[in-house]
C-alpha positions as CSV (number, residue, x, y, z in Angstrom):
1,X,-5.1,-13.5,54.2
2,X,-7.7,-10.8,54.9
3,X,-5.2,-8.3,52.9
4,X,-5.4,-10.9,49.6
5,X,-9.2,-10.0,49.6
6,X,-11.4,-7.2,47.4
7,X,-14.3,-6.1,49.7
8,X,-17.5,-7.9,47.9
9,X,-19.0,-4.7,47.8
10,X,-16.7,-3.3,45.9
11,X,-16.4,-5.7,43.5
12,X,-20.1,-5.5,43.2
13,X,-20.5,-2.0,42.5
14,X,-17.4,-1.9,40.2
15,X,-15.6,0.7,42.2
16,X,-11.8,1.4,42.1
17,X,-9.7,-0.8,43.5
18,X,-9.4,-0.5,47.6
19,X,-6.6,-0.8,49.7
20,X,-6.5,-4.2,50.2
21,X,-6.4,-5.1,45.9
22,X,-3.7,-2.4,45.7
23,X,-1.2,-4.1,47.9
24,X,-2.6,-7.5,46.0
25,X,1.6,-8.3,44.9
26,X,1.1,-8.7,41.0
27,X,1.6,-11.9,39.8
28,X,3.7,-11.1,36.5
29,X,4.4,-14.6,34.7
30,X,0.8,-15.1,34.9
31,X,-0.5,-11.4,33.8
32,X,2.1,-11.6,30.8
33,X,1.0,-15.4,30.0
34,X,-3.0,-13.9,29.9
35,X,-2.2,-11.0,27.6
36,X,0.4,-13.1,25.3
37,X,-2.2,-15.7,25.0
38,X,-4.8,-12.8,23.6
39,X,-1.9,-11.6,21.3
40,X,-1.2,-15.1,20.2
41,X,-5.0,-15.7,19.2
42,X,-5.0,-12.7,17.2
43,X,-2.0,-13.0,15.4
44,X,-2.9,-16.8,14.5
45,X,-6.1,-15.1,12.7
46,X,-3.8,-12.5,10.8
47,X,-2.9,-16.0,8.7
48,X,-5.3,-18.7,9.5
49,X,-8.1,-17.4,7.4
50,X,-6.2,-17.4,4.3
51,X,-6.0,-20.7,4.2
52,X,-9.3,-21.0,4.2
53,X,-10.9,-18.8,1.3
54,X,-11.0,-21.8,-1.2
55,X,-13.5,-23.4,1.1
56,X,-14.7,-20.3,2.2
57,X,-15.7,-19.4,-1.6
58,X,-17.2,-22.7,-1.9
59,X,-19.0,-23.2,1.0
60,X,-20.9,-19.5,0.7
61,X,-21.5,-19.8,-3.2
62,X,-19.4,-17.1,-3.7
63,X,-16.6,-15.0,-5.8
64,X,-12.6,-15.3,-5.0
65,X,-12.8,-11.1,-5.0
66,X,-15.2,-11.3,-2.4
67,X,-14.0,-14.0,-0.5
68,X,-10.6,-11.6,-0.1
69,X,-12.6,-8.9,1.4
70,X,-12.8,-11.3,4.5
71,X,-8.9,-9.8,4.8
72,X,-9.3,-6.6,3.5
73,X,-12.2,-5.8,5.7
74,X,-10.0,-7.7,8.7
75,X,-6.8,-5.6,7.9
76,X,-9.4,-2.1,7.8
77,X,-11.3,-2.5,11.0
78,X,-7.7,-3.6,12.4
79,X,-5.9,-0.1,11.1
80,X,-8.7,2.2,11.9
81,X,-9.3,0.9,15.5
82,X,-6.0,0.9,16.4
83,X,-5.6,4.3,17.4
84,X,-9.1,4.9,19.1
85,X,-8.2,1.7,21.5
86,X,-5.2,3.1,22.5
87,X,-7.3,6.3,23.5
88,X,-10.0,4.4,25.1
89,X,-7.3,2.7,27.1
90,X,-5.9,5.7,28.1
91,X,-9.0,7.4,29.2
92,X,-11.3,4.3,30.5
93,X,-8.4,2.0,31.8
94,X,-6.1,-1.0,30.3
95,X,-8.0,-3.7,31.7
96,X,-11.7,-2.5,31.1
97,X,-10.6,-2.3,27.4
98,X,-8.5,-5.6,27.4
99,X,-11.4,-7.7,28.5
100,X,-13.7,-5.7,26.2
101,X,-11.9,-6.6,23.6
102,X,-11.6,-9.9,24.0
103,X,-15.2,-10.4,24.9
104,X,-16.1,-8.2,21.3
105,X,-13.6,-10.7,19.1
106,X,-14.1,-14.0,20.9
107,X,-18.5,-12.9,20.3
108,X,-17.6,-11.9,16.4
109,X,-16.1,-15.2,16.1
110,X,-18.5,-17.0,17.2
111,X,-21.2,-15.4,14.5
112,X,-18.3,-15.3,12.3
113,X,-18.5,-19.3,12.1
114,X,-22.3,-19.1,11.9
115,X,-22.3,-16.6,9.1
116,X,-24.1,-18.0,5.5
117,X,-23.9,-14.9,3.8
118,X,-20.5,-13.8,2.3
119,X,-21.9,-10.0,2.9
120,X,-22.5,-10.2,6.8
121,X,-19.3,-12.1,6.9
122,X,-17.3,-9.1,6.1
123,X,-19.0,-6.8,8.4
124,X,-18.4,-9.4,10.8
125,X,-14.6,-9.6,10.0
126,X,-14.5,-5.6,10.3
127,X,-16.4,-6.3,14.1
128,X,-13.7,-9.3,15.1
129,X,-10.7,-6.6,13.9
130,X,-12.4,-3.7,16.0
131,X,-12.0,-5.8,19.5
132,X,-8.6,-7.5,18.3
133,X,-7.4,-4.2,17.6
134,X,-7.7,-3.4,21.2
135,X,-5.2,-6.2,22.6
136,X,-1.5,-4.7,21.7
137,X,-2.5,-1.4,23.1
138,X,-4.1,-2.4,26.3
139,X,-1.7,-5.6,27.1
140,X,1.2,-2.7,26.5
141,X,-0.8,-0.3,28.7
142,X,-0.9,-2.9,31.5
143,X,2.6,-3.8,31.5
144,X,3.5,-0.6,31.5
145,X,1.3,0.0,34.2
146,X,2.3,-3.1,36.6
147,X,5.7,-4.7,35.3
148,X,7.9,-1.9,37.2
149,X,11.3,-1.4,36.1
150,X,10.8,-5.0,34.3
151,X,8.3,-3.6,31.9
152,X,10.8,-2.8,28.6
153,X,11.9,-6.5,28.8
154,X,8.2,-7.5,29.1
155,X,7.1,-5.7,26.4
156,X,10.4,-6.8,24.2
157,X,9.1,-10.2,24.7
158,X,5.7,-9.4,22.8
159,X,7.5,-9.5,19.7
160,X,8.0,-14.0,19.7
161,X,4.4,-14.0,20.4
162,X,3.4,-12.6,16.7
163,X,6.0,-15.1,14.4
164,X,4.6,-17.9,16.9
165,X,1.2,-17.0,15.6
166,X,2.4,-16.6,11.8
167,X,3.4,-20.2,11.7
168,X,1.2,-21.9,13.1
169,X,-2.0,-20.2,11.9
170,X,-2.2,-21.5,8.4
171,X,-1.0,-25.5,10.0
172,X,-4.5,-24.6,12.4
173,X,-6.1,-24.0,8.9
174,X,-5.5,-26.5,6.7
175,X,-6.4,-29.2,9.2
176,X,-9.6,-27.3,9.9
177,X,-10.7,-27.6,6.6
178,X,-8.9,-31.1,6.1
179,X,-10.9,-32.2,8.6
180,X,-13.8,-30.3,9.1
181,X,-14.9,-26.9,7.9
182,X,-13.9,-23.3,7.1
183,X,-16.2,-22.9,10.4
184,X,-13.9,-23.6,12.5
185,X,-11.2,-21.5,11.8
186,X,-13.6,-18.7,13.8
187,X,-14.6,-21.6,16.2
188,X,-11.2,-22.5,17.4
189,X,-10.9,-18.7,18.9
190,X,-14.4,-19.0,21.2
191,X,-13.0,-21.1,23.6
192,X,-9.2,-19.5,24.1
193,X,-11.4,-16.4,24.5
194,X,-13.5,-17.5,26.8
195,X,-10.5,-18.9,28.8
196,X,-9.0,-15.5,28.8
197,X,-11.7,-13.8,29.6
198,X,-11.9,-15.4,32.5
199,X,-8.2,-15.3,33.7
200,X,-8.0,-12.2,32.7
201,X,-11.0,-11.1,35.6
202,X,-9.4,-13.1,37.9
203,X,-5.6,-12.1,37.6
204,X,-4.9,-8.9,36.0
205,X,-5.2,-6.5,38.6
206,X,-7.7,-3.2,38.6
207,X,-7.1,-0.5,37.2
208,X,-5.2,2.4,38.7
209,X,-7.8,5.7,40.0
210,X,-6.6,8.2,37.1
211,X,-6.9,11.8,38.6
212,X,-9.8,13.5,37.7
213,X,-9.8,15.8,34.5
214,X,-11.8,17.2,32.2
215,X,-12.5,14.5,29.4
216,X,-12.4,15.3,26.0
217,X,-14.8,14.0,23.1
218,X,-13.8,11.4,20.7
219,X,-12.7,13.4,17.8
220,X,-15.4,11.9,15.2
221,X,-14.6,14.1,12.7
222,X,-11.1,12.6,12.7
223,X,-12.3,9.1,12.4
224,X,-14.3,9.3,9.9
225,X,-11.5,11.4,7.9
226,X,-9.5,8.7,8.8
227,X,-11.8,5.8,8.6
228,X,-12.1,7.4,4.8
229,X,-9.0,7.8,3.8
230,X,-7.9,3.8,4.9
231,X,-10.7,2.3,3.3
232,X,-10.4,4.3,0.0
233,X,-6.6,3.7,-0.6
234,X,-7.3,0.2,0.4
235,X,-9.8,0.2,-2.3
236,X,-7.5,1.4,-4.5
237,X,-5.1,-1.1,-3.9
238,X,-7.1,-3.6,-4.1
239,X,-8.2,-2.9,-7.6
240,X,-4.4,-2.8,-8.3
241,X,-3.8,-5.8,-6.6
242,X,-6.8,-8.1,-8.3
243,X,-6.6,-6.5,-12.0
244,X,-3.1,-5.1,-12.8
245,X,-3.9,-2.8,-15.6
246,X,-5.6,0.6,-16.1
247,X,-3.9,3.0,-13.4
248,X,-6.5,5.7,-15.8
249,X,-9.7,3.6,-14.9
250,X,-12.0,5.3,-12.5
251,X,-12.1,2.5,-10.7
252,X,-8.6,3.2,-9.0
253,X,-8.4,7.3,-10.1
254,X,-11.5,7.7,-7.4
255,X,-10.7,6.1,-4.6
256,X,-7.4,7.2,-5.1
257,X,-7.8,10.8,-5.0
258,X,-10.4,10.4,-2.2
259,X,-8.1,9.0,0.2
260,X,-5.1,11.6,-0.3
261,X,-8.0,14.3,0.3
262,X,-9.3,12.4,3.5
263,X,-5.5,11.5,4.7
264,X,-4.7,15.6,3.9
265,X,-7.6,16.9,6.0
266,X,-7.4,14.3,8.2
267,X,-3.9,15.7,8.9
268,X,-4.9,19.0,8.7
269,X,-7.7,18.5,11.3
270,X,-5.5,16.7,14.2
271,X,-3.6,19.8,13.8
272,X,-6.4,22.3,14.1
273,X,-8.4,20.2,16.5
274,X,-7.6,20.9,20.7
275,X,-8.4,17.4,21.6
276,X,-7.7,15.2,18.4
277,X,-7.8,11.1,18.7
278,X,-3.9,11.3,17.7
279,X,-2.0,13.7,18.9
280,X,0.4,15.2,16.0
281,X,3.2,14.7,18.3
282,X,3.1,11.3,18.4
283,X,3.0,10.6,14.5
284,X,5.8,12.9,13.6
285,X,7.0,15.0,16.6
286,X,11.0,14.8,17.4
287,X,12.0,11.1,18.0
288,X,8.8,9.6,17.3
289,X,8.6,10.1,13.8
290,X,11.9,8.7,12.6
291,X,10.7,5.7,15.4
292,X,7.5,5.0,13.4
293,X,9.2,5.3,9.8
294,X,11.7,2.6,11.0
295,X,8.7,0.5,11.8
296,X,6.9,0.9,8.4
297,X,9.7,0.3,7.0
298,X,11.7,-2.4,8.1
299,X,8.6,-3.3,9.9
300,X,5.7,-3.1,7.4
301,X,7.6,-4.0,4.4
302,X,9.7,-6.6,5.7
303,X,6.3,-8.6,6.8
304,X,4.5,-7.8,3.3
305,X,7.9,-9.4,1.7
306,X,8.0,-12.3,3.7
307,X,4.1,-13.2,3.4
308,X,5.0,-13.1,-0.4
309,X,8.0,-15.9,-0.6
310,X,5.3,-19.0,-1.0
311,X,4.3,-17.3,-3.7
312,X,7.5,-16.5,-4.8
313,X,8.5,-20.1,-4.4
314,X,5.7,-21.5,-6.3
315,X,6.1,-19.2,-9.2
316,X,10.0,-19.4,-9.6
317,X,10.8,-22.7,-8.5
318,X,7.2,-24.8,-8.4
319,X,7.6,-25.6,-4.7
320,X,4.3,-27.1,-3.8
321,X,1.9,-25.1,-1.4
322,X,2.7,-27.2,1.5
323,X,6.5,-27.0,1.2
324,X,6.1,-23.0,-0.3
325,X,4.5,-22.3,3.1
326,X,6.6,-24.2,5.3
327,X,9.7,-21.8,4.5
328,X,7.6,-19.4,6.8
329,X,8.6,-22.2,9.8
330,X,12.3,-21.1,9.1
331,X,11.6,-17.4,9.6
332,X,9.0,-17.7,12.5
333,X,11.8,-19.9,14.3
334,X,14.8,-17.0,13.4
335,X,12.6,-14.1,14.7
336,X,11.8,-15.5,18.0
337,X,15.4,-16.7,18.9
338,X,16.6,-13.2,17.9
339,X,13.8,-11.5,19.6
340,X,14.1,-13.1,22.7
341,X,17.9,-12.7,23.0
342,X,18.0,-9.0,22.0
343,X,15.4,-8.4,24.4
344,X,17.6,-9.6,27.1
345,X,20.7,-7.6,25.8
346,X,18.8,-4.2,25.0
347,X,19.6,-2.5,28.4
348,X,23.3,-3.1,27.6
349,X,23.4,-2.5,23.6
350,X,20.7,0.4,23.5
351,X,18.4,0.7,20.7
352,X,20.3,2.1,17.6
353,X,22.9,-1.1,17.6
354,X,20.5,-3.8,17.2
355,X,18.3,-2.0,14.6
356,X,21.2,-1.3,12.7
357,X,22.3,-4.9,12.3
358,X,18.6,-6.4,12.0
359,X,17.9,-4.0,9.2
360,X,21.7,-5.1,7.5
361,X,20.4,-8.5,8.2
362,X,16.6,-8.5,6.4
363,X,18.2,-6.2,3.4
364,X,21.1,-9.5,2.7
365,X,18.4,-11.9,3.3
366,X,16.2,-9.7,0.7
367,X,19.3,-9.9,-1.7
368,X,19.9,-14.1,-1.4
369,X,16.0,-14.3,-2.1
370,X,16.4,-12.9,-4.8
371,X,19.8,-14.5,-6.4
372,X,19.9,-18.4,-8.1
373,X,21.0,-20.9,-5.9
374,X,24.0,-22.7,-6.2
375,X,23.5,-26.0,-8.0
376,X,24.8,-27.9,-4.8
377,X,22.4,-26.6,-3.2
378,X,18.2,-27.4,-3.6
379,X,16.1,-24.3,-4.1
380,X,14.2,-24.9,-1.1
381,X,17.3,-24.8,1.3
382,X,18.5,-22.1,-0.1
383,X,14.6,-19.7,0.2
384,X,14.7,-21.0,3.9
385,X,18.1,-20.0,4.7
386,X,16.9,-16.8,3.2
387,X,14.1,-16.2,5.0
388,X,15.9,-17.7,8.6
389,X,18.0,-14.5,7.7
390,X,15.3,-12.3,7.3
391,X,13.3,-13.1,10.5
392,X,16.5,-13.5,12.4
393,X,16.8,-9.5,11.1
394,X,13.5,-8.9,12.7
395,X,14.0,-10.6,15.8
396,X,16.8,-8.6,16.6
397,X,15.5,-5.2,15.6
398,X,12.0,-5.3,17.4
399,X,12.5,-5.1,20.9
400,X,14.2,-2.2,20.1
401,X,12.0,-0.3,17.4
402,X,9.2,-1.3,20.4
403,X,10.9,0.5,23.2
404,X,12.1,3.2,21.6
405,X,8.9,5.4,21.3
406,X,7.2,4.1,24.6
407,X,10.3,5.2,26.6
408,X,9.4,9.0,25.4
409,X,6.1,8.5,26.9
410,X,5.3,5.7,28.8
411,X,1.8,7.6,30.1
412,X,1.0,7.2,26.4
413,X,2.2,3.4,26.1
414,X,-1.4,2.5,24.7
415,X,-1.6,4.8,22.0
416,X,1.9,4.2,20.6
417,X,1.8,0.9,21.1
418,X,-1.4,0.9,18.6
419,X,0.4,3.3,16.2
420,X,2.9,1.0,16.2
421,X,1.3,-1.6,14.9
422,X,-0.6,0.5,12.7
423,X,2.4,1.4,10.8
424,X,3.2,-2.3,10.6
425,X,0.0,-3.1,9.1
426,X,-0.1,0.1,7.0
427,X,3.4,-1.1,5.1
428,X,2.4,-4.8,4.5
429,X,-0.9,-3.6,3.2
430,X,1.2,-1.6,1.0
431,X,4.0,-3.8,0.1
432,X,1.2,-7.1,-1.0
433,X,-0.7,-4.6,-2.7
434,X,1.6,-2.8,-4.8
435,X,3.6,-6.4,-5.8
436,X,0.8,-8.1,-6.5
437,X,-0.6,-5.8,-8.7
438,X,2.8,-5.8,-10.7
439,X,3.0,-9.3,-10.2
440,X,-0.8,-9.7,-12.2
441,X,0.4,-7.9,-15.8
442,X,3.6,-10.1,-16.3
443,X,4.2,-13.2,-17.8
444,X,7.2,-14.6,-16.0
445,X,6.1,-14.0,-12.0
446,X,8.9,-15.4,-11.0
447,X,11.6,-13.3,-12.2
448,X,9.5,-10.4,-11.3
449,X,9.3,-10.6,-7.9
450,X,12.7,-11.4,-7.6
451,X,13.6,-8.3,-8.8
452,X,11.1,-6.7,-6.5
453,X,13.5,-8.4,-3.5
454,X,16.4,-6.5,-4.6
455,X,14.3,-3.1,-4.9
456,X,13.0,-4.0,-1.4
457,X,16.9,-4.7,-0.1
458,X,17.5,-0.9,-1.9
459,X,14.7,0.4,0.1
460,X,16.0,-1.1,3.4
461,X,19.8,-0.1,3.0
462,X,18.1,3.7,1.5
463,X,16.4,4.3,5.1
464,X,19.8,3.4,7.2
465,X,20.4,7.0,8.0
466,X,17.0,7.3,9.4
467,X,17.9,5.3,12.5
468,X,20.4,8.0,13.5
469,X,17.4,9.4,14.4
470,X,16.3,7.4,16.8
471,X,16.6,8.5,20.3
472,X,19.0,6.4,22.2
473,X,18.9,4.8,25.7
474,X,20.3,2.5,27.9
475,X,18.7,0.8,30.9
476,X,15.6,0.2,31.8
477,X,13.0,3.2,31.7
């Protein structure tokens, strides 16, 4: 027993784990059910506010526009901290910055649910995004780090966690504000974080002494280049996306040309810079560029598309909200089958093979979307057969778009696993934004939109060739 034990002194003082914490075995089912259970909490708030901004308008006196910036300023703070928790993780250790994060979002939350000002409920938003941000990277970082020749299954898993989220977010928010308030769509995450908080102290083990080396600053220049280029484009798209018209205004000319001069010197700097926050390597280098193009791609877009088919149901078919949003039950369910069964086969089919027929899969399901039912058939069957098609697409290419860039360089698991996600986020931003802003200037929404699924099938079968690029493996790494 005495060898199960962290000296109390050393627990006290915070010091690196001893000898008796390092041959501690790692309990793995219960370290992977801590950090999915952080992942699942933050993807359920990628959706569960949404539902909420009718009661959210109401309930602060308030404008629809700014009630959206409760997402916009969610999907910012999300984008720009990505990459700088993946450093921090790097440099101060995957647990420290798991549990800081947690503690940061589950805190935001909380004030989040107390807020009566629409104004300080933004900046709160931005706050609760900052500490999610820092869950894929650091939950990556510490699989990596303690999963052994286990960890690419692990961290193929990750991928049922988010679609589990997706569906049941918006059920979690409509019955809080059936039943009680827009509140408590922020409450609901205090106690889950708590929770974690304090498994996550208890079970996930210390981290690792890292060899001493000279430590670097933390490349402000390039976050706030960065940090300026995100928020004007999203700016930008936003006016698209809420007016529709006037691509001359000043309105959407400004913030515009801003962000392609902060996103050009931003890029210019990381390239200049000796220690920059992302190294240029890992954005476009050989094998990790065409890696994070697949996942903007059949990532990003795909996820913008699919958040789009209530709407598309409603406005083509007049499928009520509850049944519209339903149809994402049938592509929640597809991607986690897929994703847990191509996680299990990945060391056999390698990583090319299953993107391949996942990105075939979401560009047909694209195409149905888009085509009139049969008259045997009722239009709802037929959108959730669809979209089963599509998430059954993304099930089967994720494990592999995951691995694929942290088996290049798993001592930077943190960082691509943020930049990962960052290009996720970066093409559904995108993808809503443009759509609905050509959605807003017609008169038959419907039609539109489906025409806007076969452009998006185009763009899918377009960017085959850019998976031969992907560096192949086999195995575990």
């Amino acid at each position: 027993m005495r060898n199960m034990i962290v000296p109390h002194d050393a627990r006290r003082a915070g010091q690196s784990p001893g000898p008796a914490e390092e041959d501690r075995p790692v309990r793995r089912v219960l370290v992977f059910t801590i950090v999915a259970l952080a992942l699942l909490m933050m993807s359920i708030d990628s959706t569960i506010v949404a539902t909420a901004l009718h009661a959210l308008q109401q309930g602060l006196g308030t404008s629809i526009n700014w009630t959206g910036w409760t997402i916009t300023a969610y999907s910012f703070g999300f984008v720009l901290m990505l990459p700088i928790s993946g450093k921090l993780s790097e440099r101060y250790g995957r647990r420290r910055v798991f549990v800081g994060s947690v503690v940061a979002f589950t805190a935001a939350s909380l004030f989040c649910g107390l807020a009566d000002n629409i104004f300080v409920l933004i900046a709160l938003r931005a706050v609760q995004a900052a500490g999610g941000a820092g869950f894929t990277p650091s939950a990556t970082g510490i699989v990596v780090d303690h999963f052994g020749d286990a960890r690419d299954r692990a961290v193929s898993l990750f991928g049922s966690i988010f679609p589990i989220g997706a569906m049941i977010g918006p059920i979690f928010g409509g019955l809080f504000v059936s039943y009680w308030s827009w509140r408590g769509v922020f409450f609901v995450n205090v106690p889950i974080g708590v929770a974690i908080i304090v498994l996550a102290l208890r079970y996930i083990p210390r981290d690792r002494p890292r060899a001493e080396r000279p430590r670097s600053g933390m490349d402000l220049t390039g976050m706030v280049l960065l940090g300026v280029g995100l928020l004007a484009a999203m700016l930008a798209l936003t006016y698209l996306g809420e007016r529709g018209e006037h691509l001359w205004s000043p309105a959407f000319v400004l913030p515009a040309a801003i962000a392609i001069v902060a996103t050009w010197a931003f890029l210019a700097h990381i390239h200049r810079s000796a220690h920059p926050f992302i190294a240029p390597r890992l954005v476009h280098g050989p094998g990790f560029g065409p890696v994070n193009l697949v996942n903007a791609i059949y990532g990003g877009v795909t996820l913008g598309a699919v958040a789009l088919i209530p709407l598309y149901a409603t406005n083509r078919y007049g499928i009520d909200a509850l049944g519209s949003g339903t149809l994402l039950i049938a592509q929640g369910a597809a991607a986690i089958m897929l994703s847990v069964a191509a996680a299990l086969a990945l060391r056999r089919t390698g990583y090319r093979p299953p993107i391949y027929a996942g990105a075939i899969a979401i560009a047909i399901g694209m195409l149905l979307l888009a085509l009139d039912p049969s008259p045997r058939i009722a239009p709802y069957a037929w959108l959730a057969g669809s979209a089963f098609l599509v998430g059954a697409g993304g099930g089967t290419l994720n494990p592999a778009s995951r691995n694929a860039g942290l088996q290049l360089a798993p001592e930077h698991s943190s960082t691509l696993a943020a930049l990962r996600t960052a290009s996720l986020q970066i093409g559904s931003i995108t993808t809503v934004s443009i759509v609905t802003a050509i959605l807003a200037s017609s008169d038959d929404p419907g039609s539109i939109q489906a025409w806007l699924y076969v452009m998006t099938a185009l763009l899918l079968v377009a960017a085959l060739p850019v998976i031969t690029r992907i560096p192949e493996h086999r195995g575990s790494w």
